[in-house]
Structures are given as C-alpha cells and as structure tokens.
N, CA, C and O atoms as a Tinker XYZ file with bonds, in Angstrom:
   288  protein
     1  N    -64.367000   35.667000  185.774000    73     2
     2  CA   -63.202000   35.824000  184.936000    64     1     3
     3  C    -62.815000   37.300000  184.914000    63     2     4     5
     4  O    -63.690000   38.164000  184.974000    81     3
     5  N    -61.378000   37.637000  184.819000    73     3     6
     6  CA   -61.343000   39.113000  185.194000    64     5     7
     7  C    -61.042000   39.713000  183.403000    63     6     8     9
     8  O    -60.405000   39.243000  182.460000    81     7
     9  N    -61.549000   40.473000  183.522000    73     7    10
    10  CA   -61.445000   41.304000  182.075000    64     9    11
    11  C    -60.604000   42.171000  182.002000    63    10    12    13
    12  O    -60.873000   43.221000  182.585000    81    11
    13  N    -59.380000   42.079000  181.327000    73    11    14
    14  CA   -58.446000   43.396000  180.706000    64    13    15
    15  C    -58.211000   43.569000  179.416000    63    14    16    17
    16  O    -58.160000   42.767000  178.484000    81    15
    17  N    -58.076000   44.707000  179.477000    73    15    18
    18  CA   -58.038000   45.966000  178.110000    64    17    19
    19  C    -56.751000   45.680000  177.147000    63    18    20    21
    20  O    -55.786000   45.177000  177.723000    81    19
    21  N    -56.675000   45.832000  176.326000    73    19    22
    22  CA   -55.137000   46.063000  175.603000    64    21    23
    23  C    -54.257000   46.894000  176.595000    63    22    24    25
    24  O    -53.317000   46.524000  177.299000    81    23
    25  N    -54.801000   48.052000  176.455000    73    23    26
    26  CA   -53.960000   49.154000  177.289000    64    25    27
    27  C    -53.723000   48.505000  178.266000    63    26    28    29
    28  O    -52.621000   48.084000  177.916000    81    27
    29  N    -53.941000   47.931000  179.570000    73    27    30
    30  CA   -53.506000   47.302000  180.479000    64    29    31
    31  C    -52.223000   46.513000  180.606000    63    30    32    33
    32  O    -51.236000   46.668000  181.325000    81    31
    33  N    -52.666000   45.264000  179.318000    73    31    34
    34  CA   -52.048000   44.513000  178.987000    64    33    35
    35  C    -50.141000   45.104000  178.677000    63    34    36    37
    36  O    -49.070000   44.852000  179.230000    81    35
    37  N    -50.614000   46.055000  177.388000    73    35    38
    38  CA   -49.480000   46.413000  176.868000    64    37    39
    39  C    -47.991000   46.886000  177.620000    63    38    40    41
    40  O    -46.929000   47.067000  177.024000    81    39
    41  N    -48.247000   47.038000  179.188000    73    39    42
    42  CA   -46.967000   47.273000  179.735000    64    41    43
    43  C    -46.607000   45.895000  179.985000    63    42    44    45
    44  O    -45.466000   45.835000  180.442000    81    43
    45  N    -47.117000   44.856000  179.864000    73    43    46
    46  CA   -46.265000   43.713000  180.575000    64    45    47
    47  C    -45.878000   43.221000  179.189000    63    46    48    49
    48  O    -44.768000   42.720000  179.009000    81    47
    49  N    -47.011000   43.384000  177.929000    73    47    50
    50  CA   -45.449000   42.973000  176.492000    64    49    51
    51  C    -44.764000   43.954000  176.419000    63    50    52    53
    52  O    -44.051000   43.817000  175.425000    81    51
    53  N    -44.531000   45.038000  176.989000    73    51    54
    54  CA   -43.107000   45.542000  176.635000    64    53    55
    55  C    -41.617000   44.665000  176.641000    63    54    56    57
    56  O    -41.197000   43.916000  177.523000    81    55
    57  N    -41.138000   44.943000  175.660000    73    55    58
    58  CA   -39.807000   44.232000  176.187000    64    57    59
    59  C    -39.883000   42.508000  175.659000    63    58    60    61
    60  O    -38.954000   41.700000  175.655000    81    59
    61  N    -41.338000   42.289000  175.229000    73    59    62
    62  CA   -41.440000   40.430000  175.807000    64    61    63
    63  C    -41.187000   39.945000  174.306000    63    62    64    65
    64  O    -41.258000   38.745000  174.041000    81    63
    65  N    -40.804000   41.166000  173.048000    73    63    66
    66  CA   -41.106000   40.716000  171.897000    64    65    67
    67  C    -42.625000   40.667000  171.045000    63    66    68    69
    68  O    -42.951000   40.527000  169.866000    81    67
    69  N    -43.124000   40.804000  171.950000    73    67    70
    70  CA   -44.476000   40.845000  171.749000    64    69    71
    71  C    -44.581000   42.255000  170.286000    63    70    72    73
    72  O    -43.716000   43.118000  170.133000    81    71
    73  N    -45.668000   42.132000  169.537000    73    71    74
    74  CA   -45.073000   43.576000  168.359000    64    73    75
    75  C    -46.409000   44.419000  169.516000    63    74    76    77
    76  O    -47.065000   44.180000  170.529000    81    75
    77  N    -46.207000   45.385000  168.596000    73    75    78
    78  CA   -46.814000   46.872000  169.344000    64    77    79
    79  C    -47.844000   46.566000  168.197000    63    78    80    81
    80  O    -47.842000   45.924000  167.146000    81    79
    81  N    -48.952000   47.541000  169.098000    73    79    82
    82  CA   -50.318000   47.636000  168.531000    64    81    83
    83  C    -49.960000   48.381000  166.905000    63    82    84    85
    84  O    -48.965000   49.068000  166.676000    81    83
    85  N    -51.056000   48.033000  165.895000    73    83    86
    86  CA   -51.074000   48.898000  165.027000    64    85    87
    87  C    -50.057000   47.430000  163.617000    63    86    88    89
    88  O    -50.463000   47.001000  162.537000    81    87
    89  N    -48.818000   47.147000  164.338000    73    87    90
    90  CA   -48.055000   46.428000  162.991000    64    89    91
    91  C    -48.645000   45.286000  163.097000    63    90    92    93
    92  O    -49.287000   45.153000  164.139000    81    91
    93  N    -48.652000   44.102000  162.120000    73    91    94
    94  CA   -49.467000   43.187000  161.586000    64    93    95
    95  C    -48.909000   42.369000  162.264000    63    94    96    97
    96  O    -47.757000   42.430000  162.694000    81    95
    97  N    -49.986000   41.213000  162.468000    73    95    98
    98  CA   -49.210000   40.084000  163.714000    64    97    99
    99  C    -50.425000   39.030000  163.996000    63    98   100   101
   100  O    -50.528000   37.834000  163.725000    81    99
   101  N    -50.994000   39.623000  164.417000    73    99   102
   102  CA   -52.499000   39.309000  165.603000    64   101   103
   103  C    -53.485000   38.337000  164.407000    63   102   104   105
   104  O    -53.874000   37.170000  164.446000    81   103
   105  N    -53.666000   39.515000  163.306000    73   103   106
   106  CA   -54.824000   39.348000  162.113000    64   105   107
   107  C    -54.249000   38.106000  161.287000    63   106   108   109
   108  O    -55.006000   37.228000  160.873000    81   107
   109  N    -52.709000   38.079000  161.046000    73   107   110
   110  CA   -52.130000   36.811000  160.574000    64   109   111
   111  C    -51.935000   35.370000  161.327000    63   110   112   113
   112  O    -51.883000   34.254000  160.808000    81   111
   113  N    -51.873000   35.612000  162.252000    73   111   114
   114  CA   -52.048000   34.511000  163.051000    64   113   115
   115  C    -53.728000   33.841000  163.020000    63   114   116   117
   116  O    -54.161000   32.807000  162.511000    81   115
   117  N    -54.395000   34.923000  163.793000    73   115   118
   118  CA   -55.870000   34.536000  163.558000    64   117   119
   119  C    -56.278000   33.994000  162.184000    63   118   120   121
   120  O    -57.335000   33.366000  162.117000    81   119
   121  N    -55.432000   34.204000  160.922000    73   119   122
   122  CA   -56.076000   34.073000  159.719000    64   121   123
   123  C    -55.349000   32.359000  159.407000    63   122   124   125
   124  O    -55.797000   31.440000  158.721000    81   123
   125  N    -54.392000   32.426000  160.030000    73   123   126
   126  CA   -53.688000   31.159000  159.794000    64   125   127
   127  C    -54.212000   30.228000  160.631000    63   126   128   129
   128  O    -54.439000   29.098000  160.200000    81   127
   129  N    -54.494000   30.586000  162.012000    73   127   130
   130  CA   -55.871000   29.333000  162.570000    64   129   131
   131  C    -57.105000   29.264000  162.283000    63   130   132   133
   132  O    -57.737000   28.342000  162.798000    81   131
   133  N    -57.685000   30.042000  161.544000    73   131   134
   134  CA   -59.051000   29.697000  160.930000    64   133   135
   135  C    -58.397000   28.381000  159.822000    63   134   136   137
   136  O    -58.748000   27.202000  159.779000    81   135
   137  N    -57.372000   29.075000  159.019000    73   135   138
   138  CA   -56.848000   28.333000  157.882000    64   137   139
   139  C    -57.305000   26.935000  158.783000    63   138   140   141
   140  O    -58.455000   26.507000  158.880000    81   139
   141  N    -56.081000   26.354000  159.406000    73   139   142
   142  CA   -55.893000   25.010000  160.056000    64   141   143
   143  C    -57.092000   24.266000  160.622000    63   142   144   145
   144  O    -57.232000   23.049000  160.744000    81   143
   145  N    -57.992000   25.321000  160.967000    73   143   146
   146  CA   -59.243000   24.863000  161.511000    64   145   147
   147  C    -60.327000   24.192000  160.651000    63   146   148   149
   148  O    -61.045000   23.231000  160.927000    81   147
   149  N    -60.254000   25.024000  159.422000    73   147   150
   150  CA   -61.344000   24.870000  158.346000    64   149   151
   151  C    -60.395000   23.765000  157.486000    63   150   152   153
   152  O    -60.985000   23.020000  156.703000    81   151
   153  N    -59.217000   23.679000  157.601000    73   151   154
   154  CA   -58.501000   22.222000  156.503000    64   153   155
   155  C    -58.803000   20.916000  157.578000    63   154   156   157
   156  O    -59.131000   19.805000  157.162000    81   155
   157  N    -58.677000   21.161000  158.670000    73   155   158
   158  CA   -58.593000   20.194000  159.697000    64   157   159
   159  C    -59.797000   19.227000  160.134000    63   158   160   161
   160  O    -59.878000   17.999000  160.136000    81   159
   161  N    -60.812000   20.354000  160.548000    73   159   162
   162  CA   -61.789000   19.904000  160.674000    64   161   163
   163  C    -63.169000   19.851000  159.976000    63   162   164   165
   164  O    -63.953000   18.908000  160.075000    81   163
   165  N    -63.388000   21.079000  159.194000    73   163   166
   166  CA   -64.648000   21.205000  158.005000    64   165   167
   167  C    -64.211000   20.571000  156.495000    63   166   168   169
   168  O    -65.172000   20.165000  155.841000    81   167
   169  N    -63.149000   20.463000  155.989000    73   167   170
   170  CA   -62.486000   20.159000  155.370000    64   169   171
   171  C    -62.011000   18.558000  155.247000    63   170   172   173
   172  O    -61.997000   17.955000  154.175000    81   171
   173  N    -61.558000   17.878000  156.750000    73   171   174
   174  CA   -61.195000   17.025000  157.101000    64   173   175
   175  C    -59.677000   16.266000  155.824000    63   174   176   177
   176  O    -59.399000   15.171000  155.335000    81   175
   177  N    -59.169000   17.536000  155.801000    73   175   178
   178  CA   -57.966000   16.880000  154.466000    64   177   179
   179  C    -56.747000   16.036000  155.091000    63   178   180   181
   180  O    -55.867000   16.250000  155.925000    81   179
   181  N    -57.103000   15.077000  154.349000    73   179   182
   182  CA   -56.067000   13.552000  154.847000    64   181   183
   183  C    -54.702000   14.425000  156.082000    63   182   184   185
   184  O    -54.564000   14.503000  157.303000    81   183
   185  N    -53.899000   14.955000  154.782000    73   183   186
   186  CA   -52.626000   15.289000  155.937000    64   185   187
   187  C    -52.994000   15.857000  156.881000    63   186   188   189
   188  O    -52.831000   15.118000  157.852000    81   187
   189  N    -53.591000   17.174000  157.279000    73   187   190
   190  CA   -53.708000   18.048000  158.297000    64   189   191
   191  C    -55.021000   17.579000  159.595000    63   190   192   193
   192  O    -55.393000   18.185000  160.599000    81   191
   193  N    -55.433000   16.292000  159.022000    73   191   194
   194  CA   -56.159000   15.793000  160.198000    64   193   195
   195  C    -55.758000   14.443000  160.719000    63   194   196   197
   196  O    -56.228000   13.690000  161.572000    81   195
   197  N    -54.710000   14.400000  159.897000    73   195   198
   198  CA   -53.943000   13.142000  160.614000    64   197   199
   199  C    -52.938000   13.173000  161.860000    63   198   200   201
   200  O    -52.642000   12.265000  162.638000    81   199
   201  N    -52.464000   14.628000  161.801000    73   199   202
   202  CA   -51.774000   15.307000  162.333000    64   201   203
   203  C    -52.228000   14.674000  163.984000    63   202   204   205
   204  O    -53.408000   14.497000  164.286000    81   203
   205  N    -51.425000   14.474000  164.650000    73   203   206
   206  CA   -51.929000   14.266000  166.323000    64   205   207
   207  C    -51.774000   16.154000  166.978000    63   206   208   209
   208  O    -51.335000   17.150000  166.403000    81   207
   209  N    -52.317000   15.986000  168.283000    73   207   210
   210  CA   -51.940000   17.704000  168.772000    64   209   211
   211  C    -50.698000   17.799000  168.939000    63   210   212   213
   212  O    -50.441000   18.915000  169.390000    81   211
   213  N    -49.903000   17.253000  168.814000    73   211   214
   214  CA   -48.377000   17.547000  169.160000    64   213   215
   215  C    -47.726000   17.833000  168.302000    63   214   216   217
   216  O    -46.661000   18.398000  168.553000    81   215
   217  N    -48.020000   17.617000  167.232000    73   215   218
   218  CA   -47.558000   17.121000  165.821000    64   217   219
   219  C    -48.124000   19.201000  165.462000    63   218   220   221
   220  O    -47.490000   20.233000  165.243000    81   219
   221  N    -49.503000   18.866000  165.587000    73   219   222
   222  CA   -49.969000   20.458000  164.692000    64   221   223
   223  C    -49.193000   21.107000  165.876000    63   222   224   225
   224  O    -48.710000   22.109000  165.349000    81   223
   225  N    -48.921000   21.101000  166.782000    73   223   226
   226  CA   -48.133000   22.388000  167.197000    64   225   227
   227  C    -47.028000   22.335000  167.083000    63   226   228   229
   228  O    -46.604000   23.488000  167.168000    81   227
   229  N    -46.197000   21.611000  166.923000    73   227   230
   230  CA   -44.476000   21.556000  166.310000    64   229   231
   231  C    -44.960000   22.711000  165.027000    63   230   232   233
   232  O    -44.764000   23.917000  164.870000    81   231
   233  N    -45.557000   21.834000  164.375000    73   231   234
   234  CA   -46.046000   22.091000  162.975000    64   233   235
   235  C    -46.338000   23.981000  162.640000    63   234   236   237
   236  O    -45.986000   24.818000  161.808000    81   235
   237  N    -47.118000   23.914000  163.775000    73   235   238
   238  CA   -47.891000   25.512000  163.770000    64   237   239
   239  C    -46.698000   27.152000  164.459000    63   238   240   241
   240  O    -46.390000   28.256000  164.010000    81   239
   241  N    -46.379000   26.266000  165.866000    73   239   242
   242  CA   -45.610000   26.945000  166.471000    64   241   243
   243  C    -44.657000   27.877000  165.945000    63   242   244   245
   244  O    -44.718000   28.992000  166.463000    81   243
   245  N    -43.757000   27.711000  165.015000    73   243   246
   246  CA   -42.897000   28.555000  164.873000    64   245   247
   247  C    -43.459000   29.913000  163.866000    63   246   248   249
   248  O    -42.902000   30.975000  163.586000    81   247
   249  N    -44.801000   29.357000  163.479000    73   247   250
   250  CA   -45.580000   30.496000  162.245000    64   249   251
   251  C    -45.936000   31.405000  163.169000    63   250   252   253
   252  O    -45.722000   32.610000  163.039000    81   251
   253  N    -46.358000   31.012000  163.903000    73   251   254
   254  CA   -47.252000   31.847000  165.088000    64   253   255
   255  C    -46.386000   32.394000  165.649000    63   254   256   257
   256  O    -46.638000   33.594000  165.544000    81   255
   257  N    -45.010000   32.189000  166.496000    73   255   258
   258  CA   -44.433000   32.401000  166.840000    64   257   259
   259  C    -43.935000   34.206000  165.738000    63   258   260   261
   260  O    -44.064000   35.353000  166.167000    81   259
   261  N    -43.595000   33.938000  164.850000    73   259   262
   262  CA   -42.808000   34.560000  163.620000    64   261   263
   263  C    -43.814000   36.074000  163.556000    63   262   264   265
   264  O    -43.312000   37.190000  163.692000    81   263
   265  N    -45.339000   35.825000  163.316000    73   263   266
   266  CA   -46.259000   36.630000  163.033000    64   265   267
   267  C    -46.560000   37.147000  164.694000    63   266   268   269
   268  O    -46.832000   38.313000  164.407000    81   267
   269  N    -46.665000   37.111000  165.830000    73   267   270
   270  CA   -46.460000   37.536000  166.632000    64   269   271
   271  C    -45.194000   38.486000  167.059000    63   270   272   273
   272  O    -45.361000   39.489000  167.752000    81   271
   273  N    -44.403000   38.228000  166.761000    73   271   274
   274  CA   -43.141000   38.630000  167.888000    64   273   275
   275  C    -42.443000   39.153000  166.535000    63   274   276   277
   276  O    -41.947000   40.265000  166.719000    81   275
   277  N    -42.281000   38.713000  165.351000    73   275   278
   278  CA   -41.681000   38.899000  164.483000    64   277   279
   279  C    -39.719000   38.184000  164.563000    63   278   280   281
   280  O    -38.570000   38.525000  164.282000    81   279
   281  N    -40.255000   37.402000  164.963000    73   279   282
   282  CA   -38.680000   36.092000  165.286000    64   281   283
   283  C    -38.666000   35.369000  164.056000    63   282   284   285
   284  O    -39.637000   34.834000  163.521000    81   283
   285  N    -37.663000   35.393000  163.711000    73   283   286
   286  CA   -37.048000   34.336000  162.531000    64   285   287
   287  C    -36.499000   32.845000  162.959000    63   286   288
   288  O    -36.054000   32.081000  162.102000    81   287
C-alpha cells in the first residue's frame, strides 16, 4: 500500500473544496461517525439500525459533505 503525507496530498485538494489544514472539518466528521457507529451498532437504536447502507448514506452524506468542504 503506498503511504502519503498530508503535505503531498494537499496540492491535489487545492481548488477541490476540500478546507485547508488547521479549520475544522476532519475532527467533525470523524466525531459524527463514531456518533453513527456507536447508535448503530453498540447501541443498536431501533431507527439508526434499521437504516439499510443506502439509506445511512443519503442520510449521512450531505453532513459530511458540509463539515468537509464547507458546502451548504
């Protein structure tokens, strides 16, 4: 598997929407799939594990989307 750095990375999100290192994005997302993970599966709560995979990503997508890129 080939291993790259942020720094590497960071010229190809230029431009892609992607946010720049440092503003909040990454840590909210990650915090919002632990969320889904621990209601979903340790949790097992009726709605959010009834959910099919298509369903949690309609569902998820546009959060993630929002906290990444910062898109409304």
């Amino acid at each position: 598997m080939t291993q790259h750095s942020p720094a590497s990375l960071r010229p190809h999100a230029h431009g892609s929407g992607v946010r720049e290192p440092g503003q909040p994005g990454g840590q909210t997302a990650g915090t919002q799939a632990l969320g889904f993970v621990l209601c979903r599966h340790l949790l097992r709560m009726p709605p959010v594990a009834a959910l099919s995979p298509a369903e949690a990503v309609a569902w998820l997508a546009p959060t993630f989307q929002r906290y990444l890129t910062g898109a409304q």
